[in-house]
C-alpha positions as CSV (number, residue, x, y, z in Angstrom):
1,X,78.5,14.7,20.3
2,X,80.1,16.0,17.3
3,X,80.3,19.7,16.3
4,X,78.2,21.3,13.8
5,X,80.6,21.9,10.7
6,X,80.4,26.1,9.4
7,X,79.4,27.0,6.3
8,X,83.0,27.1,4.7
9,X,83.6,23.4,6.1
10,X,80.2,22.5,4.4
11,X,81.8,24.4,0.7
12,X,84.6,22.0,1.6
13,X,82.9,18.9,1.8
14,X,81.1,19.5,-1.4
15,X,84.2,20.3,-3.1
16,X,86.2,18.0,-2.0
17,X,83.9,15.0,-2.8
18,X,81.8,15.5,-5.9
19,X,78.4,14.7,-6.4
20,X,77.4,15.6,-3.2
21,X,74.3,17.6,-2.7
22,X,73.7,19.7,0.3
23,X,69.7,19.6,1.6
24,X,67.7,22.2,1.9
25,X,67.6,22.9,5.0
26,X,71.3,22.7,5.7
27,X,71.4,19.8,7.8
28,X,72.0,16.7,5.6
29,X,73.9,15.7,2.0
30,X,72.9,13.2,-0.2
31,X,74.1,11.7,-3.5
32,X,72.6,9.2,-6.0
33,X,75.1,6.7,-7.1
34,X,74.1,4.4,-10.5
35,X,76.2,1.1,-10.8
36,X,76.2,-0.9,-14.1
37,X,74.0,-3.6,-12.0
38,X,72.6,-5.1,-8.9
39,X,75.6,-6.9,-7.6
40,X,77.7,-4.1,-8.5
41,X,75.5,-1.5,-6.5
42,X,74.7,-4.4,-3.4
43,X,78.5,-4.8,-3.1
44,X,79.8,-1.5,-2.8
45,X,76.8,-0.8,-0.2
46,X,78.5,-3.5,1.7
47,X,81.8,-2.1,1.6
48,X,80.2,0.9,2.9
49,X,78.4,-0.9,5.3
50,X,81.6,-2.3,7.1
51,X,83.6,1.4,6.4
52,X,80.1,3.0,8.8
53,X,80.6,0.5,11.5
54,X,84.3,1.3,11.8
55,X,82.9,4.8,12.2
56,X,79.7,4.0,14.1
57,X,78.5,6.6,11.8
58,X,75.9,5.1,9.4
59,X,74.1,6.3,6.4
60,X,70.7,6.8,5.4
61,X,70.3,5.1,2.3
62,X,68.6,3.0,-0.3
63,X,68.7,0.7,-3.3
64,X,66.7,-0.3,-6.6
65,X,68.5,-2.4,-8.7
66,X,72.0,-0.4,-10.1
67,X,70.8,2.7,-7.7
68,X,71.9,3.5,-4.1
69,X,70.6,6.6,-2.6
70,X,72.6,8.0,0.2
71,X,71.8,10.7,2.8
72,X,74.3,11.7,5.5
73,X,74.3,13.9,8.6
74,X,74.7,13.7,12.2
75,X,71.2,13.0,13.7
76,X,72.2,13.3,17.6
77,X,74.1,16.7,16.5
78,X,71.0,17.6,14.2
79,X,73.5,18.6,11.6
80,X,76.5,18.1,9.6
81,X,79.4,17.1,11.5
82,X,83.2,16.0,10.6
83,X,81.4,12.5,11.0
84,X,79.7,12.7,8.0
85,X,82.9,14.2,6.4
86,X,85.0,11.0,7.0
87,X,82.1,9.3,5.5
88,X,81.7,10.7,2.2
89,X,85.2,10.5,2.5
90,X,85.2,6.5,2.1
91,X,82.8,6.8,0.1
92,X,84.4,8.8,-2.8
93,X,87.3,6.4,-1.9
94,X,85.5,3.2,-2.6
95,X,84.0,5.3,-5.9
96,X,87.5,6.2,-7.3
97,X,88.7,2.5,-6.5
98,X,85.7,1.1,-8.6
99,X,86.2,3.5,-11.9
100,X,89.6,1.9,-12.0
């Protein structure tokens, strides 16, 4: 099991990758991504998809039409953990490489 990442780690994460929300409760982020389409939104979900399996870490998420939905955190550590970090991490990765 992971460890719990402290508050400043937590300040980091949302710094460091934009758009991030942390929940209330302290234990999750999430971010709502908008895609110009479908096949747009379906395709980077499947990036993502194959990034979480290389990281058996995977996401909470969801999709209508050109919107994914995404909620992260580290259910077996009931928290944030640097699991989730590496995550958002390809995640704002696979963002910057799409507003190219």
């Amino acid at each position: 099991m992971s460890d719990i990442l402290n508050s400043d780690q937590v300040d980091h994460l949302l710094t460091a990758h934009p758009g991030w929300t942390l929940s209330d409760d302290g234990l999750a982020v999430s971010a709502t991504i908008t895609f110009a389409n479908f096949v747009e939104a379906w395709g980077f979900m499947t990036e993502i998809a194959i990034e979480a399996e290389k990281l058996n870490h995977h996401p909470e998420w969801s999709n209508v039409y050109n919107r994914v939905a995404i909620t992260l955190t580290t259910h077996d550590a009931n928290g944030l953990t640097q699991r989730d970090v590496a995550l958002a991490g390809r995640i704002s990765e696979s963002l910057k490489r799409r507003e190219k």
